[in-house]
C-alpha positions in Angstrom: -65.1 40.6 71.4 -62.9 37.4 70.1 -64.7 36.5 66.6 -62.8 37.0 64.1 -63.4 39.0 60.9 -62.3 39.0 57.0 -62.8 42.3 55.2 -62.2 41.8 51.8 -62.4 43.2 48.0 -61.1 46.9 46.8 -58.7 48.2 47.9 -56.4 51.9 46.8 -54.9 54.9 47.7 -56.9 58.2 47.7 -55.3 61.6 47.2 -57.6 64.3 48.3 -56.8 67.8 47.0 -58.1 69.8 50.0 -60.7 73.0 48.7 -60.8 76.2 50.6 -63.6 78.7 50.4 -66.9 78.8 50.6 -69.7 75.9 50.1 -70.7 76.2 46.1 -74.3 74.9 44.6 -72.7 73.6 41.2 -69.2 72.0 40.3 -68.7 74.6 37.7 -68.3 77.6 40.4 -64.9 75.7 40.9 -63.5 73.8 38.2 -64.0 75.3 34.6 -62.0 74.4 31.5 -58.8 76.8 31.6 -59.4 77.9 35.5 -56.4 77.8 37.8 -57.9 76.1 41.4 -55.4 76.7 43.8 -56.1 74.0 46.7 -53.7 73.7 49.7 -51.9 70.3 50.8 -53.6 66.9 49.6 -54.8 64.6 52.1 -53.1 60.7 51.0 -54.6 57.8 53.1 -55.6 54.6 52.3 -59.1 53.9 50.6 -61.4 51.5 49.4 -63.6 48.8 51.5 -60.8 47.0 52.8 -59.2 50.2 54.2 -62.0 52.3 55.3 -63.9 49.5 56.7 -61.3 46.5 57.7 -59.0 49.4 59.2 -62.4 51.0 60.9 -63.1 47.6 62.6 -59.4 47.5 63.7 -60.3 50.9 65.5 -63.1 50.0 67.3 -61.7 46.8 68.7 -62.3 43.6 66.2 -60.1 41.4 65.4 -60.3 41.9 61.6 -57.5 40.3 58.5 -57.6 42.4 55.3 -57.0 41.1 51.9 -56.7 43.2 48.7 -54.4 42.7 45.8 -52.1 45.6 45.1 -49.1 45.9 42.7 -45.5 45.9 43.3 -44.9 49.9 42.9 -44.8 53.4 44.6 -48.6 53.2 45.2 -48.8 49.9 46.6 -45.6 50.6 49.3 -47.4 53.4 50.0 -50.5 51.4 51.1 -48.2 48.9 53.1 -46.9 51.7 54.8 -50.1 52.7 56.6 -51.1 49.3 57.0 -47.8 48.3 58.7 -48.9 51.2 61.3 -51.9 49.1 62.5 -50.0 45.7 61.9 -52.9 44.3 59.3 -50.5 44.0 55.9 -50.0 40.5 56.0 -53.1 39.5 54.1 -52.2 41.8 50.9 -51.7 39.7 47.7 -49.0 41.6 45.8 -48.3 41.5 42.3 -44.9 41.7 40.5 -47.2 42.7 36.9 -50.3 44.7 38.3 -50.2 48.1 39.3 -51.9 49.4 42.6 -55.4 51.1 42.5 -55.8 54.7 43.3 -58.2 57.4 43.5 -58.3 61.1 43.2 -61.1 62.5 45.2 -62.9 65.9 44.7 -64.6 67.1 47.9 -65.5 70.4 46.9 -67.5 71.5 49.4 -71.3 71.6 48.8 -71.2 69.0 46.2 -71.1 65.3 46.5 -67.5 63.9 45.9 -66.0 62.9 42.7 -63.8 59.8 42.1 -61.5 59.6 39.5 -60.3 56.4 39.6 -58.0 53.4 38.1 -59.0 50.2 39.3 -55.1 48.3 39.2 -55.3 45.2 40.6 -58.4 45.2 42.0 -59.4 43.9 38.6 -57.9 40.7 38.9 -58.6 40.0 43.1 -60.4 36.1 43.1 -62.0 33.6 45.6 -58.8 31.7 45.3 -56.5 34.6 46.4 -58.4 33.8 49.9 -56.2 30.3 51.1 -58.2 28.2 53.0 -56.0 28.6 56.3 -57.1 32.2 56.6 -60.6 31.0 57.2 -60.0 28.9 59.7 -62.2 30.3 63.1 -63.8 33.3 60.8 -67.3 34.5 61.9 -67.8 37.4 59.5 -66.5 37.9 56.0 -67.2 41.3 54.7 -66.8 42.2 50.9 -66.3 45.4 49.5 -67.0 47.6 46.0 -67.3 44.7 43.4 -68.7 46.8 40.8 -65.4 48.5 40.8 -63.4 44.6 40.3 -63.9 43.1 36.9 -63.4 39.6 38.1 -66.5 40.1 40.4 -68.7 41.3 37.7 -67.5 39.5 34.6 -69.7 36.3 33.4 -72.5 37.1 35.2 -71.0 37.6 38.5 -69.9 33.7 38.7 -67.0 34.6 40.8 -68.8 36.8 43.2 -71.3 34.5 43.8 -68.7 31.8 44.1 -67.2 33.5 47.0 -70.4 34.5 48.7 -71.2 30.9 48.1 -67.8 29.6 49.8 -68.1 31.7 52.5 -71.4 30.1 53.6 -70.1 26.4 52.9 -67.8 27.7 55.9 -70.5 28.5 58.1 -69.4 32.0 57.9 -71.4 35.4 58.4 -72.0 37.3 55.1 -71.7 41.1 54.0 -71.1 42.8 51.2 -71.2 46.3 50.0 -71.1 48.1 46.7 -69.8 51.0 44.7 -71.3 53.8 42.4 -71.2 52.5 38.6 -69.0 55.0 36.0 -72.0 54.6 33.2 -68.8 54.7 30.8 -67.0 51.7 32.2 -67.7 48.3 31.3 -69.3 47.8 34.8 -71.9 49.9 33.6 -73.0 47.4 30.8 -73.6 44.2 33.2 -77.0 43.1 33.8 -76.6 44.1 37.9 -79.6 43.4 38.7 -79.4 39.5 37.4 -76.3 39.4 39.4 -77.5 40.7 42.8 -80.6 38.3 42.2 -77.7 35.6 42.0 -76.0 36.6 45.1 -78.1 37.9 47.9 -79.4 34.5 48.8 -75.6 33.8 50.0 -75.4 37.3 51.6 -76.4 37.9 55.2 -75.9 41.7 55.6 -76.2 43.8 52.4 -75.2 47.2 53.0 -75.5 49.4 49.9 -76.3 53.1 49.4 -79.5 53.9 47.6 -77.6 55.5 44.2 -75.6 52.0 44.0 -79.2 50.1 44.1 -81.0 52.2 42.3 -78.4 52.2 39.1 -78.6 48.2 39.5 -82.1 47.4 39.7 -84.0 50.8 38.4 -81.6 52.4 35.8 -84.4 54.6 34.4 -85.0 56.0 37.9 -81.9 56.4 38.8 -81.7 58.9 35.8 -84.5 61.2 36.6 -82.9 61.3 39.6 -79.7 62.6 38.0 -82.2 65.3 36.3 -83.6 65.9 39.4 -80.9 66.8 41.4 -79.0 69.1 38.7 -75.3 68.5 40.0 -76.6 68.2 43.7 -76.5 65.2 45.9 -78.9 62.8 44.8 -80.0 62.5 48.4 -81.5 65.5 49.3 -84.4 65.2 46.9 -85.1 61.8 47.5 -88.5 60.3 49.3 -87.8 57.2 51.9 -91.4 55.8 51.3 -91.8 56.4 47.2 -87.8 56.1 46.1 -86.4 53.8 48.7 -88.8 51.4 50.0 -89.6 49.9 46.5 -85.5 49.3 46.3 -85.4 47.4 49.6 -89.0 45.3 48.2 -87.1 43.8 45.4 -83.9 43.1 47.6 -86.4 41.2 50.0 -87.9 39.6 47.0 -84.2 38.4 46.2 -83.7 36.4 49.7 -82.0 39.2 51.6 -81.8 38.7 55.7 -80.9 42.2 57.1 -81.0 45.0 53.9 -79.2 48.7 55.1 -79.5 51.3 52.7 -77.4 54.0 53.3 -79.3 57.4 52.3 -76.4 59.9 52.6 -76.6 62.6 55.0 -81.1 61.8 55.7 -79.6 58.4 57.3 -80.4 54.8 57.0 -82.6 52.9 56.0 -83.1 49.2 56.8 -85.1 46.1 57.1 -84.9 42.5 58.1 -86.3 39.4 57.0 -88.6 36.8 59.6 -86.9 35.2 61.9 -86.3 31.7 60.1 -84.4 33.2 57.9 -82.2 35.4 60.6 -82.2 31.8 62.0 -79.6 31.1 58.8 -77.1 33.5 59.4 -73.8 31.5 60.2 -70.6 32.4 62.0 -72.3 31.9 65.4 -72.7 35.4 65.7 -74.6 36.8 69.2 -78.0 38.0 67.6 -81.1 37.5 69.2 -83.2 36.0 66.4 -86.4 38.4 68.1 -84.5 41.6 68.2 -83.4 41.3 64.6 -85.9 39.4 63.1 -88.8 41.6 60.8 -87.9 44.8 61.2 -88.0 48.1 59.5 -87.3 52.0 60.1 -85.3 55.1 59.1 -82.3 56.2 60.9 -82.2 59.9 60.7 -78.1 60.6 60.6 -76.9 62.6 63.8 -76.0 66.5 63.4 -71.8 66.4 63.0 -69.6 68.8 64.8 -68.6 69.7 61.7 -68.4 69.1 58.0 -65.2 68.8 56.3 -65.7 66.0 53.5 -67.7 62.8 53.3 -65.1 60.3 52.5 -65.1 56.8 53.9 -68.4 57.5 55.6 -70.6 55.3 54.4 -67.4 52.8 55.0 -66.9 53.7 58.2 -70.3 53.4 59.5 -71.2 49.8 57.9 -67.8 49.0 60.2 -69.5 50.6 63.2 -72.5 48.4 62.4 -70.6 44.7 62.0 -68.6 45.7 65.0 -71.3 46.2 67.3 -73.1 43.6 65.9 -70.7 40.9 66.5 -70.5 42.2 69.8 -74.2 41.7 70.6 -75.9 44.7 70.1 -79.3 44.9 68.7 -80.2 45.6 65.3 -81.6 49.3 66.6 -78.4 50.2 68.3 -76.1 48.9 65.6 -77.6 51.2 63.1 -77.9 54.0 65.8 -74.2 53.3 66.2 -73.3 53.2 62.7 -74.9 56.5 61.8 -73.3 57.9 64.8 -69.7 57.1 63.2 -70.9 58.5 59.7 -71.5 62.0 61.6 -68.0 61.4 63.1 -66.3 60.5 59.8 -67.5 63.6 58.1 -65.4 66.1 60.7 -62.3 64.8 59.1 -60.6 64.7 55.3 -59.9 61.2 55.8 -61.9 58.0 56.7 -60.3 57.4 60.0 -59.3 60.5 62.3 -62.8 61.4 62.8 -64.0 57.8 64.5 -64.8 57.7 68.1 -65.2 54.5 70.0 -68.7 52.8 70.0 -68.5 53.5 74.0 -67.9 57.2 73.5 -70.4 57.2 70.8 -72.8 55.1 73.1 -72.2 58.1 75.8 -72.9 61.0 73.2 -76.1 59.7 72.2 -77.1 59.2 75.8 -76.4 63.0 76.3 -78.5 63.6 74.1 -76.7 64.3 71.0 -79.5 65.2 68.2 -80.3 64.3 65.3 -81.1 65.6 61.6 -85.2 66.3 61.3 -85.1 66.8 57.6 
């Protein structure tokens, strides 16, 4: 594997108070106004798309840059810390006036996580912090969470598309992934669905999760969904053929090429376009235009060895699934590879500890290693 790879976008630091107990039903069984929580020691790691997934590809062997824009504080040191460990900090654009992004994450367990979350410098991250010289040889260019970067969203999503648009000038592989909406933010007011109709055609691998796409294109579902699932994750009540498929139609209707929505912990769902547009995928990557080329299917997601929290793993598996891809693996062993390192994630607080490499996980499925029926 020598082609070279750009992960992109957000970028922050994610402290993760660690809950002990039971599983719970409903948040308020834990945190109530006035409650003392005791927790024990938070988990501090790198987070964001360009961590979860840039550092994931470094893991299972690609040779990957990532570029985020951080501030010139604790935070941000923090962040070049951990990259310095796996000698990828060279592509950070720090900032002498901005500060450095960071999350808190809830992972109560039972209940879906909670973000709270300041967006730093991640707000200001443009096409033109990427220097021509560093895309020099690329193949793929992967960008992450521009719903949670106001420069990405802003006028329509003109810079977005701008980069997606660059990016194929380059003859350069496309993917991009998204982030959940805070319906209080300004992100939550942009017409998302104009803006994904803007960029898909210049996207060759979109890889959202089915709450990111419905909130874009089907606000009004995407509520009675909310209702639905009363404080639960969204997931569990949902229907692949009645609340997913007519997300991927209007993606397909938009020009996408290979569409993977990730459905929490049912699996994956995905679907790919004929085989003259496969045909315009760029960066010379390996694919075999009649092994990816109009497809469609459900991944169920593989039973973990255990569950601690769910951070990173829908990161973490898209990373699986570019790897292996750019390594010539079929569409149907990519995704089986990519839910395989979502089941991996999930036995560990963080987004990394858990990952296996795609020839352990290769062996493990081969052994027979099953698989959610729900």
């Amino acid at each position: 594997m020598n082609r070279k790879v750009i992960v992109a976008g957000h970028i922050c630091l994610d402290i993760t108070p660690v809950f002990s107990g039971k599983k719970v039903t409903h948040l308020e069984e834990i945190l109530t106004p006035g409650k003392l929580v005791q927790v024990e020691n938070a988990d501090v790691h790198t987070g964001g798309a360009v961590a979860n997934t840039g550092l994931a590809m470094k893991i299972l062997g690609a040779d990957v840059t990532l570029m985020g824009k951080i501030g010139k504080d604790a935070f941000g040191e923090m962040i070049l810390n951990i990259l310095k460990d796996y000698h990828v900090e060279s592509g950070m654009i720090i900032s002498d006036e901005l500060s450095t992004s960071y999350s808190v994450v809830l992972a109560v367990p039972g209940i879906d996580r909670i973000f709270l979350h300041n967006p730093g410098a991640n707000h200001l991250f443009k096409s033109s912090d990427i220097p021509e010289s560093a895309l020099k040889n690329v193949s793929l260019f992967h960008f992450g969470y521009p719903p949670l970067m106001k420069s990405m969203y802003e006028n329509d999503g003109m810079e977005l598309v701008l980069l997606m648009k660059r990016m194929k000038g380059k003859n350069i592989s496309t993917s991009m992934d998204m982030a959940a909406v805070d319906a209080e933010s300004e992100a939550s007011k942009v017409d998302w669905k104009a803006i994904l109709e803007r960029v898909i055609p210049y996207v060759d691998f979109f890889v959202p999760s089915v709450e990111e796409l419905c909130f874009m294109l089907d606000p009004e579902r995407f509520k009675q969904w909310n209702e639905q699932a009363n404080g639960s994750d969204i997931t569990d009540i949902l229907d692949i053929e009645n609340d997913v498929k007519p997300l991927a139609d209007q993606c397909m209707e938009m020009g996408a090429k290979v569409l993977l929505i990730k459905c929490g912990a049912k699996g994956m769902y995905y679907r790919t376009a004929e085989s003259a547009k496969i045909n315009l995928i760029g960066g010379n990557l390996p694919l075999k235009i009649e092994e990816w080329a109009d497809k469609e299917g459900f991944e169920k997601s593989f039973i973990p060895e255990k569950i601690v929290s769910g951070t990173g793993a829908g990161d973490t598996s898209i990373a699986a699934f570019l790897t292996a891809l750019i390594d010539g693996s079929s569409l149907e062993e990519a995704i089986s590879l990519a839910a395989a390192t979502g089941a991996s994630c999930v036995a560990a607080y963080d987004a990394l500890s858990g990952l296996k490499s795609l020839d352990a996980l290769r062996n493990k499925i081969k052994q027979g290693w099953k698989k959610n029926e729900d």
